[in-house]
MDTraj code that builds the backbone (N, CA, C; nanometers):
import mdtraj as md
import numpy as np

residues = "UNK UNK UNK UNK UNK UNK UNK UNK UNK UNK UNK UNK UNK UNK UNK UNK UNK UNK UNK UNK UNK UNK UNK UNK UNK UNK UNK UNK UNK UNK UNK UNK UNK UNK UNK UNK UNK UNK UNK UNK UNK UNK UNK UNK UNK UNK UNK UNK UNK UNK UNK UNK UNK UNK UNK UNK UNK UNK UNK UNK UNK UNK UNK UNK UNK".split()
xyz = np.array([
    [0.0844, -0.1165, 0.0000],
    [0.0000, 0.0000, 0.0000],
    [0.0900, 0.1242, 0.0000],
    [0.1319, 0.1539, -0.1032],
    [0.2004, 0.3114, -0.1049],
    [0.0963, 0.3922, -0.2095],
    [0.1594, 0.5362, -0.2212],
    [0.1088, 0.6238, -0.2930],
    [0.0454, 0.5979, -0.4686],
    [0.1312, 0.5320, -0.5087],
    [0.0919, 0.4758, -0.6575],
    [0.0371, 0.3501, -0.6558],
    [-0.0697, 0.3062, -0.5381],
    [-0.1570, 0.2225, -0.5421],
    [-0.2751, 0.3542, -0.4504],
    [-0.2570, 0.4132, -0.4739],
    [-0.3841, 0.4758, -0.3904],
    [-0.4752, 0.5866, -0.5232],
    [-0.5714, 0.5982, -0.4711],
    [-0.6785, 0.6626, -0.5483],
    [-0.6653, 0.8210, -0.5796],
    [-0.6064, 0.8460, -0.4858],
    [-0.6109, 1.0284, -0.4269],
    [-0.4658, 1.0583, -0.5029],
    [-0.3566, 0.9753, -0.5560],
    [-0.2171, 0.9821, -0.6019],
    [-0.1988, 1.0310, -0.7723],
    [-0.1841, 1.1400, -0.8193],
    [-0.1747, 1.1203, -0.9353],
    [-0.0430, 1.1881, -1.0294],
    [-0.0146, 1.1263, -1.1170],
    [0.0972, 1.1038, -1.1530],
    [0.1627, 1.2442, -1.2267],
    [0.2406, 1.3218, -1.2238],
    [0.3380, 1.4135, -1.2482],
    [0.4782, 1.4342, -1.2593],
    [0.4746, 1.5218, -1.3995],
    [0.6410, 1.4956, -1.4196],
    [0.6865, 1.6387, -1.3895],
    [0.7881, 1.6300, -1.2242],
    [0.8600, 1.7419, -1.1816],
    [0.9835, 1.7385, -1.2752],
    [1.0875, 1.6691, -1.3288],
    [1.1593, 1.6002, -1.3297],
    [1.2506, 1.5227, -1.2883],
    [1.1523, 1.4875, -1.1976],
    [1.2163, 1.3536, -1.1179],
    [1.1175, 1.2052, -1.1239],
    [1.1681, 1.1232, -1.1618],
    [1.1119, 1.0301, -1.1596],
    [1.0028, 0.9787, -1.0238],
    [0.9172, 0.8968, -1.0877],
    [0.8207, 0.8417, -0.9474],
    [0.7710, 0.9566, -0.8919],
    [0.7475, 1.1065, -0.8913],
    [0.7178, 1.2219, -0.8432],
    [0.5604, 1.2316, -0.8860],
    [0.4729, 1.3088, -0.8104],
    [0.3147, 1.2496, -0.7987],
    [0.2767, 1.3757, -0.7004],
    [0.1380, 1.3843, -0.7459],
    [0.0422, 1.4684, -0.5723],
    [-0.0206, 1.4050, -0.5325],
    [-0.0584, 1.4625, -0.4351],
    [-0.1236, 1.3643, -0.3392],
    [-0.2580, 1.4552, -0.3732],
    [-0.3901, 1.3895, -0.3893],
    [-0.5448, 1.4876, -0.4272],
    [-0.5880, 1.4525, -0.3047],
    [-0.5395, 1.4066, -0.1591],
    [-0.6757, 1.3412, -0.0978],
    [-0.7318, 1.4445, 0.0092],
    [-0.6027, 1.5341, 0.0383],
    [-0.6865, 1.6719, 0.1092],
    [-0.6636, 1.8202, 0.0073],
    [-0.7187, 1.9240, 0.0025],
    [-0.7238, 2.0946, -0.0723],
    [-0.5482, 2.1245, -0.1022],
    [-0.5708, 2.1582, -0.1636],
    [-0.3988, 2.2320, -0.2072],
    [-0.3827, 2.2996, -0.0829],
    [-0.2514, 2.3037, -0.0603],
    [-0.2428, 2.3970, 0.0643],
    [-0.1549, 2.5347, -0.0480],
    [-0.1471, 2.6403, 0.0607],
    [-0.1182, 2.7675, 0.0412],
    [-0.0270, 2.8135, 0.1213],
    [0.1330, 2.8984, 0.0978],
    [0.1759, 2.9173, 0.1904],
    [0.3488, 2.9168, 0.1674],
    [0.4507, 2.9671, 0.2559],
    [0.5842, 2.9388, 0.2393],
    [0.6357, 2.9332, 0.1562],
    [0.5845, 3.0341, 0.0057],
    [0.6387, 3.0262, -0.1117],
    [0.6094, 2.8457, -0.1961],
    [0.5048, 2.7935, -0.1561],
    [0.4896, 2.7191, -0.2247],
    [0.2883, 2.7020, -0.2434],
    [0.2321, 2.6924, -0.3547],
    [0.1188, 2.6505, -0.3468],
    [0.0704, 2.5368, -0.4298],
    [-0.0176, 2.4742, -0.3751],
    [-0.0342, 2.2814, -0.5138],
    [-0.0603, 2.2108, -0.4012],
    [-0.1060, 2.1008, -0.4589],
    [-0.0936, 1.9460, -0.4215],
    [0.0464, 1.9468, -0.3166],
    [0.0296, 1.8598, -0.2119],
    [0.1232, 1.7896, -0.1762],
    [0.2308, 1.7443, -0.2796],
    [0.3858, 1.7488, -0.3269],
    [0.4242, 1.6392, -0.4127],
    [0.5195, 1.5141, -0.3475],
    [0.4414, 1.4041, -0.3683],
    [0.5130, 1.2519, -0.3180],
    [0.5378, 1.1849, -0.4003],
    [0.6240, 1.0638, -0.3162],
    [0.7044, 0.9867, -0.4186],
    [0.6070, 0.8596, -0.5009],
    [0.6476, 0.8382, -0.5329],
    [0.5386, 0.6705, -0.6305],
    [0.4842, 0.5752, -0.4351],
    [0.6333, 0.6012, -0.3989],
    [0.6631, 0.4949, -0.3035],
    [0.6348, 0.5124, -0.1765],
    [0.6015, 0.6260, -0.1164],
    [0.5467, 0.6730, -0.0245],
    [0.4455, 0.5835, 0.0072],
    [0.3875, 0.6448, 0.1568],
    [0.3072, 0.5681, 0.1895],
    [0.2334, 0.6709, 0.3230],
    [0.0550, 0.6603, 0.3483],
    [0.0393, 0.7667, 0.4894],
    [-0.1517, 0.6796, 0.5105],
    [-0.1775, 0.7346, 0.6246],
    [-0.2625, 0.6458, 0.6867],
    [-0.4088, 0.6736, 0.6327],
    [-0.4485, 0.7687, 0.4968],
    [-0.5152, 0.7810, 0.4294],
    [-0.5674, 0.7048, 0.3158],
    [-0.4676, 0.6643, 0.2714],
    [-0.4516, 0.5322, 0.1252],
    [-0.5918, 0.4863, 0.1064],
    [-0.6197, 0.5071, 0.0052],
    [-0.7524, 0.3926, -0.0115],
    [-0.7386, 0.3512, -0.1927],
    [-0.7483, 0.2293, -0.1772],
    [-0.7396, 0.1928, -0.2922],
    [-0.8290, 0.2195, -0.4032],
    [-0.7583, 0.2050, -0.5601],
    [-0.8072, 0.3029, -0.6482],
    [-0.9341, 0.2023, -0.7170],
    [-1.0033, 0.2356, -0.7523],
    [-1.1356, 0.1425, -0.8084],
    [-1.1157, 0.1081, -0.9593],
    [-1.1903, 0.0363, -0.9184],
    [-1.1678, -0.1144, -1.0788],
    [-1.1736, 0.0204, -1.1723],
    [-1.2489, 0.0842, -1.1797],
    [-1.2999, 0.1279, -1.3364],
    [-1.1549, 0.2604, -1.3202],
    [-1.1091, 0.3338, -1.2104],
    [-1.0319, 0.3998, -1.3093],
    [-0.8695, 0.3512, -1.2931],
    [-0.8512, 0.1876, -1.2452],
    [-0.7548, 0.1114, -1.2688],
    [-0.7437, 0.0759, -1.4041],
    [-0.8576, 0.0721, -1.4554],
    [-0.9128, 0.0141, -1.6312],
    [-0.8677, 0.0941, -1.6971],
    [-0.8937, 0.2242, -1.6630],
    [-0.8804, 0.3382, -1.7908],
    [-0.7421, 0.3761, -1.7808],
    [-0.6785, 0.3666, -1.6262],
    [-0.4926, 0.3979, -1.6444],
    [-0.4545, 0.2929, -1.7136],
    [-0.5101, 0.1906, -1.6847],
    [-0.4103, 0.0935, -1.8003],
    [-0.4831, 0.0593, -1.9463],
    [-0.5649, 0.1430, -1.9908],
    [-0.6357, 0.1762, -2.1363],
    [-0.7081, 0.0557, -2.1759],
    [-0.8072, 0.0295, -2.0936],
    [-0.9081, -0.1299, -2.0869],
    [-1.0109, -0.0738, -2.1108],
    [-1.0430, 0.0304, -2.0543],
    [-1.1963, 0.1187, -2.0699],
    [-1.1404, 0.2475, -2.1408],
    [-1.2434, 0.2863, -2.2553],
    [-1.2156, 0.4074, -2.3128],
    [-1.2836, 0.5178, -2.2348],
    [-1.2257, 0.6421, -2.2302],
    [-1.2412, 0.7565, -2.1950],
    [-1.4040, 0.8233, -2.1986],
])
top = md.Topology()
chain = top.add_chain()
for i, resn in enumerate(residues, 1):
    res = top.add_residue(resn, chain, resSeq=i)
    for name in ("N", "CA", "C"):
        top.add_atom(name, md.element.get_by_symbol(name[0]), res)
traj = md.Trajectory(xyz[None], top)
């Protein structure tokens, strides 16, 4: 159960590999930075909930858009 098995995780290229936000709470604001949380693929936090069949389907292009 890390971040790139969770629902709320979605995928972004900072340029760093495995780099991602986290959607599962509001962008925060603040300290010269504003956005999404950004985490690793591999991360992991006590929110996780796994991502559902149908948009597991469409990341891996089983169901069309």
């Amino acid at each position: 159960m890390q971040c790139d098995d969770c629902k709320f995780y979605i995928m972004r290229t900072y340029g760093a590999a495995n780099v991602g936000e986290c959607r599962c709470d509001p962008p925060v604001l603040g300290n010269g930075y504003s956005g999404w949380p950004r985490v690793l693929a591999d991360d992991w936090c006590g929110k996780w909930e796994a991502i559902p069949a149908a948009k597991e389907e469409r990341m891996l292009g089983e169901v069309p858009l």
